[in-house]
C-alpha positions in Angstrom: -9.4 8.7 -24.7 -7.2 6.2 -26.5 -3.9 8.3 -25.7 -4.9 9.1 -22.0 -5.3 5.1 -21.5 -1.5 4.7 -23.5 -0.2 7.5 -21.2 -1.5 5.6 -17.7 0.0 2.2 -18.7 2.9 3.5 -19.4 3.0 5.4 -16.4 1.9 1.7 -15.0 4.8 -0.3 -16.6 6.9 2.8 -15.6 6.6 2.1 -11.9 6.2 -2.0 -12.3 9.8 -1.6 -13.6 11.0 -0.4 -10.5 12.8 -2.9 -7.9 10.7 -4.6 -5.3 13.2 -5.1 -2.5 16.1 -2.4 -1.6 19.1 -3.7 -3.0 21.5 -3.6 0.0 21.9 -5.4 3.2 21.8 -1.9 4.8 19.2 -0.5 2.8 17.3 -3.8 3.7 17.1 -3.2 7.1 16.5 0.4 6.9 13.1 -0.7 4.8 12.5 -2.9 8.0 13.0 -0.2 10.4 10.9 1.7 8.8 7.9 -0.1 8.4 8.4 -1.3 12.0 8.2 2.6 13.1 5.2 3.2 10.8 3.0 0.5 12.5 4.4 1.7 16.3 3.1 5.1 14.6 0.0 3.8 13.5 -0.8 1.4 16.6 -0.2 4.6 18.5 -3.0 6.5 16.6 -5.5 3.5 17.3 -4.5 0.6 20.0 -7.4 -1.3 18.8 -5.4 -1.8 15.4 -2.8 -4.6 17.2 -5.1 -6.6 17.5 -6.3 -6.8 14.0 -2.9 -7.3 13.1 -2.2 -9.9 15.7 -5.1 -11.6 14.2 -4.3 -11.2 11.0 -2.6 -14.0 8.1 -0.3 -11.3 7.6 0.2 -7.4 6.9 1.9 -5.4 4.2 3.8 -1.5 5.6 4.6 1.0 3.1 6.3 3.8 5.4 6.3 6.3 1.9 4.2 6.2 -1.2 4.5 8.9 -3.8 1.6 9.8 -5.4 1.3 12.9 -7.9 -1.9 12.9 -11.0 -2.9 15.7 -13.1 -5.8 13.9 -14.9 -3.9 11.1 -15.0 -2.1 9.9 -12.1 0.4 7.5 -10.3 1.9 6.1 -7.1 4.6 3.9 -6.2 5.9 2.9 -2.8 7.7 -0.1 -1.1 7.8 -1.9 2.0 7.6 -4.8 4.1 5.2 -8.0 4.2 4.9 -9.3 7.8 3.7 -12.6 8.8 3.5 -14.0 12.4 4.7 -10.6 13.6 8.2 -10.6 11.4 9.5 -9.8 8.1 8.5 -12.1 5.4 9.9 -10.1 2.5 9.6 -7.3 0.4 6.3 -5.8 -1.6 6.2 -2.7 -4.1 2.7 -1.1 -4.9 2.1 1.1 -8.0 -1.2 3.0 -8.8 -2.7 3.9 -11.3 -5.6 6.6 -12.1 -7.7 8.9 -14.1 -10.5 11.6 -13.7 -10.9 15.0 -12.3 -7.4 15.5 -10.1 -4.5 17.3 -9.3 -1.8 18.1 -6.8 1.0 15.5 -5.1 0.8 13.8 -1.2 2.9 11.2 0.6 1.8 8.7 3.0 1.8 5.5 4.8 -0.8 2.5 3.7 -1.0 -0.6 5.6 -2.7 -3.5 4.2 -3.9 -6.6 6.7 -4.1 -9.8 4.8 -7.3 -11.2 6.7 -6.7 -14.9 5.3 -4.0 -16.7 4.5 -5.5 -17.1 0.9 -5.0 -13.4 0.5 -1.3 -13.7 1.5 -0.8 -16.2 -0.9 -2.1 -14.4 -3.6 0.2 -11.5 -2.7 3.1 -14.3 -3.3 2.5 -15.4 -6.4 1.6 -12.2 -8.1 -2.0 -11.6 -8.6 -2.9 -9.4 -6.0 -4.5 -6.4 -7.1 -7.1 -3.5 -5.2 -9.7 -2.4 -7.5 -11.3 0.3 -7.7 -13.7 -0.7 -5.1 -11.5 -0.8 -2.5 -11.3 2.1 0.0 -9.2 2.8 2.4 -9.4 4.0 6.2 -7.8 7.2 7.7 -6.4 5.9 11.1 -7.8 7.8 14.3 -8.8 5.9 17.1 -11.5 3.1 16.6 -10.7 2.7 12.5 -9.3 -0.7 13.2 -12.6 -1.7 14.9 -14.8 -0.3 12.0 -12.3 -1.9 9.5 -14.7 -3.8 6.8 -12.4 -6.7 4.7 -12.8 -7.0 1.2 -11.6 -9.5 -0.7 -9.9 -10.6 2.2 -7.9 -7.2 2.7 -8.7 -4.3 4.3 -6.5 -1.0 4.2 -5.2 2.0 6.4 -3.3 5.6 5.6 -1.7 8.1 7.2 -1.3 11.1 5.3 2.2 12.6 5.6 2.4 15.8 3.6 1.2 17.5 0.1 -2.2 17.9 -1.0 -4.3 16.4 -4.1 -8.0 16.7 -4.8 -9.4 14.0 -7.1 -12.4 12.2 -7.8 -11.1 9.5 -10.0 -11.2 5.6 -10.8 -8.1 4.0 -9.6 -6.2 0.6 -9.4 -3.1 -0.6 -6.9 -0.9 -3.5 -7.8 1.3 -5.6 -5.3 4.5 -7.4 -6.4 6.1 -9.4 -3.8 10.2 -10.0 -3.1 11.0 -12.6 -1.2 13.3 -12.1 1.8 
């Protein structure tokens, strides 16, 4: 048990390392781009989510996440943090996991910041989903059984691979500055 909990926070500080924010102007705006297509994409899916995100103290787009676990398992992804309907910055999630899976997906995650306590703990670097956090396949009508917790509530959009698991989990935000 010992090693399996060295192996996942090393896969953890593994993908923490990685850089928040592209590191070009171009690369920049292709991150904005992006996002901006994966919540046209998603708003598409279900109208009713505009609202929630006009609504909203702010939202977080990750067009890709990577995410791959045999027993133990990780994800990393970046994106954009909107506020007021523009880019704000730059956020990076990483994942962590263990229990009964295996296989390797892609996908999109939204994350609507109901408050703007929840932003602001996004900013200065303790913002974390536990394990008690779930989030919502969009179809049409998800935004209007969306349930906040903590202040955040969460979207996905599959995109390709497969994975089974049953396991506990944790994401972490970290947050760039534009």
């Amino acid at each position: 048990m010992t090693k399996l909990i060295t192996t996942l926070t090393s896969l953890m500080v593994a993908l923490a390392a990685c850089a928040t924010a592209p590191s070009t102007t171009a690369s920049r705006e292709n991150m904005e781009s992006r996002a901006r297509a994966t919540v046209r994409e998603m708003t598409a899916r279900d109208p009713g989510l505009q609202d929630l995100l006009t609504h909203s103290a702010g939202y977080a787009v990750f067009p890709e996440i990577g995410k791959a676990g045999f027993v133990v398992g990780g994800a990393f992804g970046r994106g954009v943090l909107f506020e007021h309907g523009g880019p704000n910055g730059f956020v990076s999630i990483t994942q962590g996991s263990f229990g009964a899976q295996l296989g390797g997906q892609t996908l999109s995650e939204l994350i609507v910041f109901r408050d703007r306590y929840a932003v602001d703990r996004l900013k200065a670097g303790s913002f974390e989903l536990g394990a008690n956090m779930s989030a919502v396949a969009i179809t049409t009508g998800a935004a209007a059984s969306a349930r906040f917790t903590d202040g955040v509530t969460v979207f996905t959009l599959p995109r390709g691979g497969l994975m089974a698991e049953i396991s506990v989990s944790g994401q972490k935000l970290s947050y760039q500055g534009a």
